[in-house]
C-alpha positions, 0 to 999 in steps of 0.5 A: 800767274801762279800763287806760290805765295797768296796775293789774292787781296793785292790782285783782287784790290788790282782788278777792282782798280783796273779799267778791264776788271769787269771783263774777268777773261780779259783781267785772267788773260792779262794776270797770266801774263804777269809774273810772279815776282812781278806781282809781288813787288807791286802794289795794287795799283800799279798792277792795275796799271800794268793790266791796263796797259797790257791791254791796250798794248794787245789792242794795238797789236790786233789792229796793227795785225789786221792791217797788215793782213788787209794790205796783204788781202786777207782778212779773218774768217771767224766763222771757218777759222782761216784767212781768206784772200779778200780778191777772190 
């Protein structure tokens, strides 16, 4: 999101109303990808709404992703940054 208008009222009345707004890296990620004029068409509540969802739709997609890689036998190795073939 980038503010070539000021709607910091909106989308802070926004977080507060969202079910993720006390987790700020999640509620930025989830503004970003929100666009401009989206945000300024809507009020507070429903880009809170569409926060949430956003949310839970990434949710989704990560457990379908890590599905798909168990099935494949491979798992996400945090720790080295890589995929690792769970049968070896």
């Amino acid at each position: 999101m980038t503010d070539t208008i000021d709607h910091t009222r909106k989308v802070n009345k926004a977080i507060a109303l969202c079910a993720i707004g006390m987790h700020p890296e999640s509620v930025t990620a989830m503004l970003r990808a929100i666009p401009d004029d989206v945000i300024a068409a809507l009020p507070a509540r429903l880009i809170a709404q569409l926060i949430d969802a956003n949310w839970r739709l990434a949710g989704a997609s990560k457990a379908i992703a890590a599905a798909d890689a168990i099935r494949e036998g491979y798992v996400w190795d945090a720790q080295q940054g890589r995929h690792r073939d769970i049968a070896a």
